[in-house]
Biopython code that builds the backbone (N, CA, C, O; Angstrom):
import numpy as np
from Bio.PDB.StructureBuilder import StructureBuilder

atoms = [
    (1, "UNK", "N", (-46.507, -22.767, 83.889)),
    (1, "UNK", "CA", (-46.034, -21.440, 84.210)),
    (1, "UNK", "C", (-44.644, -21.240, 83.621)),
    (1, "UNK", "O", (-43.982, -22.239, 83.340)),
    (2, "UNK", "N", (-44.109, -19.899, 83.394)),
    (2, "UNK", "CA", (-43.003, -19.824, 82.510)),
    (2, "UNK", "C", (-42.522, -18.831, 83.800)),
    (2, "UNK", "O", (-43.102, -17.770, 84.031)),
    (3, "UNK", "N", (-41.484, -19.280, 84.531)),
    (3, "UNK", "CA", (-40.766, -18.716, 85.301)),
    (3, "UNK", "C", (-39.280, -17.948, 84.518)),
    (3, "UNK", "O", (-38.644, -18.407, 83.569)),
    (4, "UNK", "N", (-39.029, -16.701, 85.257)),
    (4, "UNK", "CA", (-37.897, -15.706, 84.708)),
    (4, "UNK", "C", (-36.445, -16.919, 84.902)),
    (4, "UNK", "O", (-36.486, -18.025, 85.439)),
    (5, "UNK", "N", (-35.621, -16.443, 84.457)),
    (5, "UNK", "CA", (-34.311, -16.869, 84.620)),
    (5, "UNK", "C", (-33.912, -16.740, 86.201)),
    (5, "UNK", "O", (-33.229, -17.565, 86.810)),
    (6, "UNK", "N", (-34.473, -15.538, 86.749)),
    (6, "UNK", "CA", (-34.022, -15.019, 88.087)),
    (6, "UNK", "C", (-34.858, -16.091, 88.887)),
    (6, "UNK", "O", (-34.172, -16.772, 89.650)),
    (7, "UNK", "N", (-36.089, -16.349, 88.864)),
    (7, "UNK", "CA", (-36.796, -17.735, 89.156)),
    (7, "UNK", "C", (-36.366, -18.767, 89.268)),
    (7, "UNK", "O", (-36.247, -19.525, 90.231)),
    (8, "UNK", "N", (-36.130, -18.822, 88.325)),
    (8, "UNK", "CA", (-35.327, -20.476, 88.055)),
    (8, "UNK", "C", (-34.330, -20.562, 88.948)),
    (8, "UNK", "O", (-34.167, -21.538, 89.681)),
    (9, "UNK", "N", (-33.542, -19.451, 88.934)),
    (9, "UNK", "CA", (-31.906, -19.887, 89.948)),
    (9, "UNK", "C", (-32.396, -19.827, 91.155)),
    (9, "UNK", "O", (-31.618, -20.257, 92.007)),
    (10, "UNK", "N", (-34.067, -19.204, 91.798)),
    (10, "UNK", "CA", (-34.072, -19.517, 92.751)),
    (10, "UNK", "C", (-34.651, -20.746, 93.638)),
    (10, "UNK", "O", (-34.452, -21.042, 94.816)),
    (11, "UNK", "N", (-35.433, -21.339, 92.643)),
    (11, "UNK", "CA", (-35.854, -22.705, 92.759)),
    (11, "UNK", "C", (-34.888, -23.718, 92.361)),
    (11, "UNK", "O", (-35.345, -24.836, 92.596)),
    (12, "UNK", "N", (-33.528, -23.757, 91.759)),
    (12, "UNK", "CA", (-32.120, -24.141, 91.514)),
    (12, "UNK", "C", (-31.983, -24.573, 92.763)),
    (12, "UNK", "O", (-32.105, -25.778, 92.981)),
    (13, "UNK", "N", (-31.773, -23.891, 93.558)),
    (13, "UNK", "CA", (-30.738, -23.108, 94.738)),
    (13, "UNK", "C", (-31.583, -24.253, 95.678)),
    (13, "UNK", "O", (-30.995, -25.210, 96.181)),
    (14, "UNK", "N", (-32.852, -24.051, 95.823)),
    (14, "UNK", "CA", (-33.237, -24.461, 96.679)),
    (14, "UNK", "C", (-33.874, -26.212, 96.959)),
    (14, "UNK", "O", (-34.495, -26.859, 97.803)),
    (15, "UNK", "N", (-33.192, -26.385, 95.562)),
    (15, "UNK", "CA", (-33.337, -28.124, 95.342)),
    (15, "UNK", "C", (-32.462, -28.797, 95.861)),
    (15, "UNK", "O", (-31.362, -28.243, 95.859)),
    (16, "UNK", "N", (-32.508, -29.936, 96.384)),
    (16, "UNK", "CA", (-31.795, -30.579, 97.245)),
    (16, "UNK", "C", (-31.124, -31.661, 96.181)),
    (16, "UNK", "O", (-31.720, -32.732, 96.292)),
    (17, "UNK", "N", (-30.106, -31.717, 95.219)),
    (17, "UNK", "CA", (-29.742, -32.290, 94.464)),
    (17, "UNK", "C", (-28.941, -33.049, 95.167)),
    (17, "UNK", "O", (-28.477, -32.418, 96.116)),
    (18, "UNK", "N", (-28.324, -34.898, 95.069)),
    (18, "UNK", "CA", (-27.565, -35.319, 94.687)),
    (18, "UNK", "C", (-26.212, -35.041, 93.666)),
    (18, "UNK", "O", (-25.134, -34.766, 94.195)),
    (19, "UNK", "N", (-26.283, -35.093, 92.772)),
    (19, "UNK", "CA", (-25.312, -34.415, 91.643)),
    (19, "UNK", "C", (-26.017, -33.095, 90.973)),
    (19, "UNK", "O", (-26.869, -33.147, 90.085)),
    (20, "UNK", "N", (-25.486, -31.880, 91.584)),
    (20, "UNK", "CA", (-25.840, -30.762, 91.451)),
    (20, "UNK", "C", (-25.370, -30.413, 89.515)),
    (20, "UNK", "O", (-24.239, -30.476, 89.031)),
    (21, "UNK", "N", (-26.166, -30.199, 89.074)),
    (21, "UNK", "CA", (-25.601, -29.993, 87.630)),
    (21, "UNK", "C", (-25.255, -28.162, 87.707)),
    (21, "UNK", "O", (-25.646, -27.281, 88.472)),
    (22, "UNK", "N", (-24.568, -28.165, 86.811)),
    (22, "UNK", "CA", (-24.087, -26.178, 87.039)),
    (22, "UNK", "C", (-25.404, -25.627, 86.384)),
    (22, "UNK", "O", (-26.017, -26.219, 85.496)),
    (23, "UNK", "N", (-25.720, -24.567, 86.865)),
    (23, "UNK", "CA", (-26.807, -23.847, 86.541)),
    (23, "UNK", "C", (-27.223, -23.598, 85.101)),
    (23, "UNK", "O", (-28.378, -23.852, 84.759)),
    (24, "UNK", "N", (-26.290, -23.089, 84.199)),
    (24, "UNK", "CA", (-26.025, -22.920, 82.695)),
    (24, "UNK", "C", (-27.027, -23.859, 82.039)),
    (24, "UNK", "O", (-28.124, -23.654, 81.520)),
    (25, "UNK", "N", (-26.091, -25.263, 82.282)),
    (25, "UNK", "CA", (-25.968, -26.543, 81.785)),
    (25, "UNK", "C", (-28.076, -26.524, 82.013)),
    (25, "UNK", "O", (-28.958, -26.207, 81.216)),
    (26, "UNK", "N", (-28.133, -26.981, 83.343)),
    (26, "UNK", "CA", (-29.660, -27.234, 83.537)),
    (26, "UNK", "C", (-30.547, -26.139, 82.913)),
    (26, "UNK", "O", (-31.624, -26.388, 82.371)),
    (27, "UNK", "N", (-30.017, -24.923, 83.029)),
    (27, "UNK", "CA", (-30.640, -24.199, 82.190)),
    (27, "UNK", "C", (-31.216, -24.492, 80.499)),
    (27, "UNK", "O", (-32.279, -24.111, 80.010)),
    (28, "UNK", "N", (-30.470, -25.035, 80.056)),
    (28, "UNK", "CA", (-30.232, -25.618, 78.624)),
    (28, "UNK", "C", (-31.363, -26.636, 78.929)),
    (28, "UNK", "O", (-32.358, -26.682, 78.207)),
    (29, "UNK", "N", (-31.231, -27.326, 79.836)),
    (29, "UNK", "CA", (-32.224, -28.515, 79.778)),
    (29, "UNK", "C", (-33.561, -28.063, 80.029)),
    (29, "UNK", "O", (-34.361, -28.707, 79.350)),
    (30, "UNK", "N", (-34.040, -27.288, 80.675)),
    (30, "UNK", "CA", (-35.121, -26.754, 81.127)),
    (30, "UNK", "C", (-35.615, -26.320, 79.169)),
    (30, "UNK", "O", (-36.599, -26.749, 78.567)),
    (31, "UNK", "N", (-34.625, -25.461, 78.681)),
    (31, "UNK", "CA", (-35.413, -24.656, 77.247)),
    (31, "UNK", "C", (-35.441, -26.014, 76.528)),
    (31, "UNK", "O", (-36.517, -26.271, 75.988)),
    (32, "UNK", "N", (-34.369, -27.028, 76.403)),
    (32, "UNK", "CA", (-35.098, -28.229, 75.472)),
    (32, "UNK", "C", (-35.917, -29.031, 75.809)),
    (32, "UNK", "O", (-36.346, -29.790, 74.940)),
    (33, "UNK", "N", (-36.492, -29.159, 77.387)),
    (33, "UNK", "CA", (-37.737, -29.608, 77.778)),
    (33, "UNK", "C", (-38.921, -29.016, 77.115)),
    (33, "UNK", "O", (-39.796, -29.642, 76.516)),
    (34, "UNK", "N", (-38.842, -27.706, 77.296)),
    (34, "UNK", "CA", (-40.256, -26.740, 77.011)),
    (34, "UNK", "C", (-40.183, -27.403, 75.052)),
    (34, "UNK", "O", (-41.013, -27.951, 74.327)),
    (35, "UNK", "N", (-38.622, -26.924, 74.847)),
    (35, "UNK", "CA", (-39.294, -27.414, 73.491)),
    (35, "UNK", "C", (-39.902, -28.433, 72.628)),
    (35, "UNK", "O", (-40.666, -28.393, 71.663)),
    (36, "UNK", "N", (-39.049, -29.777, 73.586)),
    (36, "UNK", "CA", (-39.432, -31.262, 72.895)),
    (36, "UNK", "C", (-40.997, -31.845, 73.831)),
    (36, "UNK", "O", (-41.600, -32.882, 73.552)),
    (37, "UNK", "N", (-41.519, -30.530, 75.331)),
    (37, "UNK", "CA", (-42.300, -31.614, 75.717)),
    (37, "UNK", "C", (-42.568, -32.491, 76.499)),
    (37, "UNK", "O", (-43.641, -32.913, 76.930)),
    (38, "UNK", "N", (-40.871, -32.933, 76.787)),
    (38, "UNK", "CA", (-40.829, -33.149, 78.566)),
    (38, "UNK", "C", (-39.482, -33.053, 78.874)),
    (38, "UNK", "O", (-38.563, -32.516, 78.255)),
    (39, "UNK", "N", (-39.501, -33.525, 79.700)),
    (39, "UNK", "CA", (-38.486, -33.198, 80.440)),
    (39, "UNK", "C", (-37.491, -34.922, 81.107)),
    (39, "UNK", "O", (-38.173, -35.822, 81.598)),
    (40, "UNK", "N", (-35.769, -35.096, 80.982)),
    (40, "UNK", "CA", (-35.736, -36.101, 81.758)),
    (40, "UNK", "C", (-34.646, -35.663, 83.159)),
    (40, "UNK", "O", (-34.348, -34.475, 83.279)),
    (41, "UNK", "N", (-34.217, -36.468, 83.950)),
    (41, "UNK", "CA", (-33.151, -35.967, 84.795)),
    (41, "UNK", "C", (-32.654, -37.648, 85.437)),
    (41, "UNK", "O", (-33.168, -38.472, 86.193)),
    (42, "UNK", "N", (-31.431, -37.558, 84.675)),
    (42, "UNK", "CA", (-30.967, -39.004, 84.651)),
    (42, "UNK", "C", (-30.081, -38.969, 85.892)),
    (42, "UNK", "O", (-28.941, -39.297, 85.562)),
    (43, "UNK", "N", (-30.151, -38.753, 86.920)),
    (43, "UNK", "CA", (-29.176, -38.740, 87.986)),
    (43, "UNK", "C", (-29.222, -37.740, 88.928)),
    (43, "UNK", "O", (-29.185, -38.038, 90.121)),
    (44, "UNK", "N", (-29.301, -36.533, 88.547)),
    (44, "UNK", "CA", (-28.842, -35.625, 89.227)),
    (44, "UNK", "C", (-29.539, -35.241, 90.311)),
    (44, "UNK", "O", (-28.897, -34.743, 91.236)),
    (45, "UNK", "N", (-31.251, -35.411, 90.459)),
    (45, "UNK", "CA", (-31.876, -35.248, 91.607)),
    (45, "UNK", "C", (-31.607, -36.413, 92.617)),
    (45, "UNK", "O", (-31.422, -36.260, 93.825)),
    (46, "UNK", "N", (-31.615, -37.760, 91.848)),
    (46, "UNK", "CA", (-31.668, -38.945, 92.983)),
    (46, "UNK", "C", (-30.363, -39.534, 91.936)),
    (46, "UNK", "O", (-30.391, -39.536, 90.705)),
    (47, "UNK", "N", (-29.520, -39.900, 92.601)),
    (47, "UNK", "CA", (-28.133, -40.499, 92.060)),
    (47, "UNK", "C", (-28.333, -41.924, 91.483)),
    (47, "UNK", "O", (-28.262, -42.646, 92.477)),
    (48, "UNK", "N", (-28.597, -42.891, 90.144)),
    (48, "UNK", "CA", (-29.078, -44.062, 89.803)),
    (48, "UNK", "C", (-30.621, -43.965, 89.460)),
    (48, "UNK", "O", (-31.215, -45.035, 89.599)),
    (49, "UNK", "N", (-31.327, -42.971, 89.072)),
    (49, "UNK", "CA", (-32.675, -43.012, 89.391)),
    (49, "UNK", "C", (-32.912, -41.886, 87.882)),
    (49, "UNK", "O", (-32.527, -40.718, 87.948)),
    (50, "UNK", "N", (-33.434, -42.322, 86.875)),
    (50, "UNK", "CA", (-34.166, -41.228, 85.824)),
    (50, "UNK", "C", (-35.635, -41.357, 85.691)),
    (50, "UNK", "O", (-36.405, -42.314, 85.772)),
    (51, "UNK", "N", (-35.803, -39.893, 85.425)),
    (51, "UNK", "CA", (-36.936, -39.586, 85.989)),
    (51, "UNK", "C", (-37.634, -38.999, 84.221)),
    (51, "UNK", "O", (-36.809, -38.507, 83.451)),
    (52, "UNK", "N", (-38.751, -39.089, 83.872)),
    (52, "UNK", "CA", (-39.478, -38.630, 82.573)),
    (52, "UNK", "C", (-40.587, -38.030, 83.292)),
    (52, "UNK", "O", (-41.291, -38.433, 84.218)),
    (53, "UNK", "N", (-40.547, -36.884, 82.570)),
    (53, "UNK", "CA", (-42.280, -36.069, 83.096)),
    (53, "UNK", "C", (-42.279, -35.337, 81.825)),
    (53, "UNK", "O", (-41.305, -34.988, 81.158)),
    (54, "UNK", "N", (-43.475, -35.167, 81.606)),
    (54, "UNK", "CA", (-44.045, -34.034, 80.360)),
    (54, "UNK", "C", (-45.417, -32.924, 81.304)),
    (54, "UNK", "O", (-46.201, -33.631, 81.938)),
    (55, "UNK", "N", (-45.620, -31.811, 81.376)),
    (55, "UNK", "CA", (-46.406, -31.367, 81.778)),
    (55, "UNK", "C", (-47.721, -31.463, 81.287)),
    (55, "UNK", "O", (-47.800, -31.856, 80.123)),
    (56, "UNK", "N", (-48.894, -31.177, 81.935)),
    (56, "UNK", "CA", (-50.222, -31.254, 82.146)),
    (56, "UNK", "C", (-50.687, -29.991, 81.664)),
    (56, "UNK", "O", (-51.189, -29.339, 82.580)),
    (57, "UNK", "N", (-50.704, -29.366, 80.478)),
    (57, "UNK", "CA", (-51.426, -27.892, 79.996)),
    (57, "UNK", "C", (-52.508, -27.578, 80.698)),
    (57, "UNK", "O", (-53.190, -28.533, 81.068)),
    (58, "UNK", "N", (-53.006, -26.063, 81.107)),
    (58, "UNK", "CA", (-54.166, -26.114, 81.154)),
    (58, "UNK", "C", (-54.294, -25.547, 79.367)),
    (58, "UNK", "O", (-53.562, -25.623, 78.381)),
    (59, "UNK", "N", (-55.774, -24.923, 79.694)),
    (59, "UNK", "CA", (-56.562, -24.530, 78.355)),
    (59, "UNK", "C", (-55.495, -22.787, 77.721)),
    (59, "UNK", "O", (-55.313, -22.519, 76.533)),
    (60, "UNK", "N", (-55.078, -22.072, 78.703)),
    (60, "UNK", "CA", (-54.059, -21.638, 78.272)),
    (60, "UNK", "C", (-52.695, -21.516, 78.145)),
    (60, "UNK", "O", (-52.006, -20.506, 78.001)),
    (61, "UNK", "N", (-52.337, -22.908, 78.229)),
    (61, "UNK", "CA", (-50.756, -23.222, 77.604)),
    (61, "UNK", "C", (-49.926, -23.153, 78.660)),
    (61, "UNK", "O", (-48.828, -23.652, 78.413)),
    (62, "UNK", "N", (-50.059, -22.668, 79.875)),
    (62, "UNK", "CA", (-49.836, -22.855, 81.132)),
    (62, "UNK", "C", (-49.797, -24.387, 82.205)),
    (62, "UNK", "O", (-50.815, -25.054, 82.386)),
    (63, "UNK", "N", (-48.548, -24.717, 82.777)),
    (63, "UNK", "CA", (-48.085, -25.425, 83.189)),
    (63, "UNK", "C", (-48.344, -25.276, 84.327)),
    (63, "UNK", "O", (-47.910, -24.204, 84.747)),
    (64, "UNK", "N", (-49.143, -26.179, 85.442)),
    (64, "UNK", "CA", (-48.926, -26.100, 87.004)),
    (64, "UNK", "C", (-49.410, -27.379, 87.697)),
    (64, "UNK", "O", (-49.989, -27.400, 88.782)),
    (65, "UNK", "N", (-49.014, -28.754, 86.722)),
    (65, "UNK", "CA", (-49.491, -29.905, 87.137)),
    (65, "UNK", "C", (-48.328, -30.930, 85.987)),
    (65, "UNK", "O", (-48.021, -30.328, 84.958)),
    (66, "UNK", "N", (-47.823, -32.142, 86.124)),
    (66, "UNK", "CA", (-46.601, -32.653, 85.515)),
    (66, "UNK", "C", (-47.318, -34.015, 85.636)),
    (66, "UNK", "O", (-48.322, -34.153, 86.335)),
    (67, "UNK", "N", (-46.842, -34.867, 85.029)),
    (67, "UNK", "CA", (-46.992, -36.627, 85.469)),
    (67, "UNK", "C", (-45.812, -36.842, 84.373)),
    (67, "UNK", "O", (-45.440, -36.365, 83.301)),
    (68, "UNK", "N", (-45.309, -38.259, 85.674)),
    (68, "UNK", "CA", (-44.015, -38.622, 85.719)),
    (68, "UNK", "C", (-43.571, -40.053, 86.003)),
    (68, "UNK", "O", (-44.219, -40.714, 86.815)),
    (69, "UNK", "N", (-42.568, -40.546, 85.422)),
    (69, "UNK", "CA", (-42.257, -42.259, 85.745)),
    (69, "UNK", "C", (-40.893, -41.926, 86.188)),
    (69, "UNK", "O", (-40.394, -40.884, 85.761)),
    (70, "UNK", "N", (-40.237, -42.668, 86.979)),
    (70, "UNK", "CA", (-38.803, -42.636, 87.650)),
    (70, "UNK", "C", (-38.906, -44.531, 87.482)),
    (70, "UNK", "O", (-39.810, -45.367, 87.494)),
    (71, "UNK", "N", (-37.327, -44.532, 87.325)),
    (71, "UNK", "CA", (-37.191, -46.018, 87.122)),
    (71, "UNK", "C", (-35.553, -45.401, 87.466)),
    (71, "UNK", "O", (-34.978, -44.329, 87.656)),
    (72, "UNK", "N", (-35.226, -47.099, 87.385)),
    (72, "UNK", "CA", (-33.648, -46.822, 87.970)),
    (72, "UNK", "C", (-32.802, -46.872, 86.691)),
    (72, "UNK", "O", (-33.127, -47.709, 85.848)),
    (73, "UNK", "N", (-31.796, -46.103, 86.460)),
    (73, "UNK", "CA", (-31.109, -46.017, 85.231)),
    (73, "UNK", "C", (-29.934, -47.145, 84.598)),
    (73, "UNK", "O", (-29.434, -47.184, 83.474)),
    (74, "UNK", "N", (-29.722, -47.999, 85.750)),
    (74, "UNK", "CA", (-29.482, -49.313, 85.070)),
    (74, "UNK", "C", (-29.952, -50.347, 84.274)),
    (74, "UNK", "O", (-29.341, -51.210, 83.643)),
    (75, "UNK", "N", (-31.496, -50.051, 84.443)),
    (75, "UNK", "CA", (-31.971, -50.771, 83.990)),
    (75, "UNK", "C", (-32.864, -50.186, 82.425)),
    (75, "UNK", "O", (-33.459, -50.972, 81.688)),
    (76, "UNK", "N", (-32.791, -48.954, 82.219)),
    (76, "UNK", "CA", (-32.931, -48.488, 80.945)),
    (76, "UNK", "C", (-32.066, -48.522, 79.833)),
    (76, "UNK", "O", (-30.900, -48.154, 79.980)),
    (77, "UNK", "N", (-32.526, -48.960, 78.612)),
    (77, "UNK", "CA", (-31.635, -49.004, 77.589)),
    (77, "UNK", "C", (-31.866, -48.063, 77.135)),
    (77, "UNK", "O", (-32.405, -47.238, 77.873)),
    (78, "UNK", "N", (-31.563, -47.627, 75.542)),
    (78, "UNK", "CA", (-32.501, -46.371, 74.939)),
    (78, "UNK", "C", (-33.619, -46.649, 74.387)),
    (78, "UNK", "O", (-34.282, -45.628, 74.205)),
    (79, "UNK", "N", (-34.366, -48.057, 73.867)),
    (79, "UNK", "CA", (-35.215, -48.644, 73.737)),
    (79, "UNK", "C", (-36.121, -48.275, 74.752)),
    (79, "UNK", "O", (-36.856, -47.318, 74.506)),
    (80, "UNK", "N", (-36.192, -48.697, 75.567)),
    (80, "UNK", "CA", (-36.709, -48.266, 76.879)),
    (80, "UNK", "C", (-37.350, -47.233, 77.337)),
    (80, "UNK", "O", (-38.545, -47.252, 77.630)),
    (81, "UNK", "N", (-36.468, -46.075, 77.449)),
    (81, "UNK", "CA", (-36.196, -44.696, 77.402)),
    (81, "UNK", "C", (-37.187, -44.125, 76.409)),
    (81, "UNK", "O", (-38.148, -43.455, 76.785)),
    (82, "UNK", "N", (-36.943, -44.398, 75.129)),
    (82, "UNK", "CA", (-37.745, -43.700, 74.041)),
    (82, "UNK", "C", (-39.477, -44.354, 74.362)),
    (82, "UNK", "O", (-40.450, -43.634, 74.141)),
    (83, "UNK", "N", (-39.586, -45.393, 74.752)),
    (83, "UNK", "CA", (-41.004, -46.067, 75.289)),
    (83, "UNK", "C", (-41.433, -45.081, 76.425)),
    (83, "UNK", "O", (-42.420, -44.347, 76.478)),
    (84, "UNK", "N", (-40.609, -45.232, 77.149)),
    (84, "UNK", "CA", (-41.682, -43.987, 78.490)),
    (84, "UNK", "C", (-41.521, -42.995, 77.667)),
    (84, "UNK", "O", (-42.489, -42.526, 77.068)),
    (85, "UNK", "N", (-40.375, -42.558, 77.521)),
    (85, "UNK", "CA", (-41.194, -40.854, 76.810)),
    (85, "UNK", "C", (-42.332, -40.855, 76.161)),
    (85, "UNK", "O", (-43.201, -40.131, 76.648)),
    (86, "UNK", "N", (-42.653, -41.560, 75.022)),
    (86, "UNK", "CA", (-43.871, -42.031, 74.334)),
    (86, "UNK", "C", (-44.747, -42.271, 75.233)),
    (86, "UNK", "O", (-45.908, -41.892, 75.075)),
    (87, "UNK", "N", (-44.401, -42.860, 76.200)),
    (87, "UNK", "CA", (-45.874, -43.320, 77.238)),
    (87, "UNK", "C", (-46.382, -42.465, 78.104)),
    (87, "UNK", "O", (-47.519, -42.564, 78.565)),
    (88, "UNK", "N", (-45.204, -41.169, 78.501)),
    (88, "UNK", "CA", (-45.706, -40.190, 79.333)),
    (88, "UNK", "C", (-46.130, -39.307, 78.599)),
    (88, "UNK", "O", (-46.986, -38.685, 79.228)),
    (89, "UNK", "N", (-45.938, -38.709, 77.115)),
    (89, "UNK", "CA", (-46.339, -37.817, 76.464)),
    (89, "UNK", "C", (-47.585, -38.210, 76.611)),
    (89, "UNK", "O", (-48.273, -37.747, 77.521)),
    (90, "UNK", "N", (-48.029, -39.063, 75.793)),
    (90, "UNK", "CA", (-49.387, -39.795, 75.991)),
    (90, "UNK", "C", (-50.111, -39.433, 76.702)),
    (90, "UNK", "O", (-51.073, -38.702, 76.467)),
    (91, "UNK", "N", (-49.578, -40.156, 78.317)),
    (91, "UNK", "CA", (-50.651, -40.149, 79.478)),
    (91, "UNK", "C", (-50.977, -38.334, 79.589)),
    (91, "UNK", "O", (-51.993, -37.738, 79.946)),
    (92, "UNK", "N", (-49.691, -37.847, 79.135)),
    (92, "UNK", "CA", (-49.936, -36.635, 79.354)),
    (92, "UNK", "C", (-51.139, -35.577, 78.579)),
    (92, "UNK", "O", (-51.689, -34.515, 78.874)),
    (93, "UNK", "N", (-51.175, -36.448, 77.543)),
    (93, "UNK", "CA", (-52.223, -35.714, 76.271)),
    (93, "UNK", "C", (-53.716, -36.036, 76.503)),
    (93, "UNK", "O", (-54.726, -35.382, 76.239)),
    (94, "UNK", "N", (-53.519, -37.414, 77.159)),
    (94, "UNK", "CA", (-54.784, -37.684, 77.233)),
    (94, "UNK", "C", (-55.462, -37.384, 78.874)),
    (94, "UNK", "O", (-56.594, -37.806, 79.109)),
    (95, "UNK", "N", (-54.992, -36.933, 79.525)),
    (95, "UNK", "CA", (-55.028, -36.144, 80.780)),
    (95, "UNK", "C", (-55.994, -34.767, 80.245)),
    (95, "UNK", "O", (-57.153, -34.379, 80.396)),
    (96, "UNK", "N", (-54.937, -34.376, 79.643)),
    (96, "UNK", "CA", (-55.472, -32.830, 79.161)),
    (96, "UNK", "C", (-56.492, -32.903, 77.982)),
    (96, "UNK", "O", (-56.940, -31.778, 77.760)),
    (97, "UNK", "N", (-56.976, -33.799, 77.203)),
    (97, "UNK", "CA", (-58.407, -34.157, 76.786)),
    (97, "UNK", "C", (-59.326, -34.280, 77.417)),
    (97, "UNK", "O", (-60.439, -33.973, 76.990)),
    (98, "UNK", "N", (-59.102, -34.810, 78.721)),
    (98, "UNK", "CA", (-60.272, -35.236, 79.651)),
    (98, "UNK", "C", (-60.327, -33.582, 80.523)),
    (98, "UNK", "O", (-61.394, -33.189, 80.996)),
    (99, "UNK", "N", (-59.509, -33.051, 80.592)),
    (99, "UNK", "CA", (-59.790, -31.916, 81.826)),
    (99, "UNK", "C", (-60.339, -30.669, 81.186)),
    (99, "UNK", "O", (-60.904, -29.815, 81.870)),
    (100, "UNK", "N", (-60.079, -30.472, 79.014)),
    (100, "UNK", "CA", (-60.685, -29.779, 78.182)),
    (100, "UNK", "C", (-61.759, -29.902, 77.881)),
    (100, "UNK", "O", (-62.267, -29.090, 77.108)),
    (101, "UNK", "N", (-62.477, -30.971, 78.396)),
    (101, "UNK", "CA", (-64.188, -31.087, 77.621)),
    (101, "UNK", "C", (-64.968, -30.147, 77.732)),
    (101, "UNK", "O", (-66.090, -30.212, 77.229)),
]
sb = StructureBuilder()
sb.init_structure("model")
sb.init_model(0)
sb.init_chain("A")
sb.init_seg("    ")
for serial, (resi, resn, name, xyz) in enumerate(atoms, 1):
    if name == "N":
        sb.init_residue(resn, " ", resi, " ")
    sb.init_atom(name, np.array(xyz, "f"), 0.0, 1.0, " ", f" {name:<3s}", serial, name[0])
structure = sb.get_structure()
C-alpha cells in the first residue's frame, strides 16, 4: 500500500520508538526503501537491534504483508548486512512466486 505523507506522520506518531528519528529524515528512508526494495532500521525502533524487511507484493504491486530478520547490531559487519539483505530480498521473491501461480 502507498500511504499519503499525511499517513505516514500518522503512523510516525503513533510508533513507539526508542530513538525517535525526525520525521523528514525517516521520511527519506521510507522513499529509498520503496526504491532499493527493502527497508533497514538500525536502532531506532529497538535501541542495539537492526532490523531488514523487503515487502511481499501482491499481483498488483501493492504491499500489505513484509518478511523480516532483526539481529543485534553489534554483531553485524557490512559483510553481513549486505548477506541478509540478499537473503531477505530472496525469501521475499520467492514468497511472491509461490502466492502468483
Amino acid at each position: 500500500n502507498t500511504f499519503s505523507d499525511k499517513e505516514l506522520r500518522q503512523r510516525f506518531d503513533a510508533s513507539r520508538w526508542q530513538a525517535q528519528p525526525d520525521f523528514s529524515e525517516w521520511l527519506k528512508q521510507v522513499r529509498t526503501a520503496r526504491r532499493q526494495g527493502y527497508a533497514t532500521d538500525e536502532g531506532q525502533f529497538r535501541k542495539g537491534i537492526t532490523a531488514i524487511a523487503a515487502p511481499i507484493l501482491n499481483a498488483d504491486g501493492t504491499a500489505d504483508r513484509a518478511i523480516s530478520i532483526t539481529a543485534i547490531t553489534a554483531q553485524l559487519d557490512e559483510d553481513r548486512r549486505k548477506m541478509l539483505v540478499t537473503a531477505v530480498k530472496a525469501a521475499a521473491a520467492e514468497i511472491m512466486e509461490k502466492l502468483h501461480r
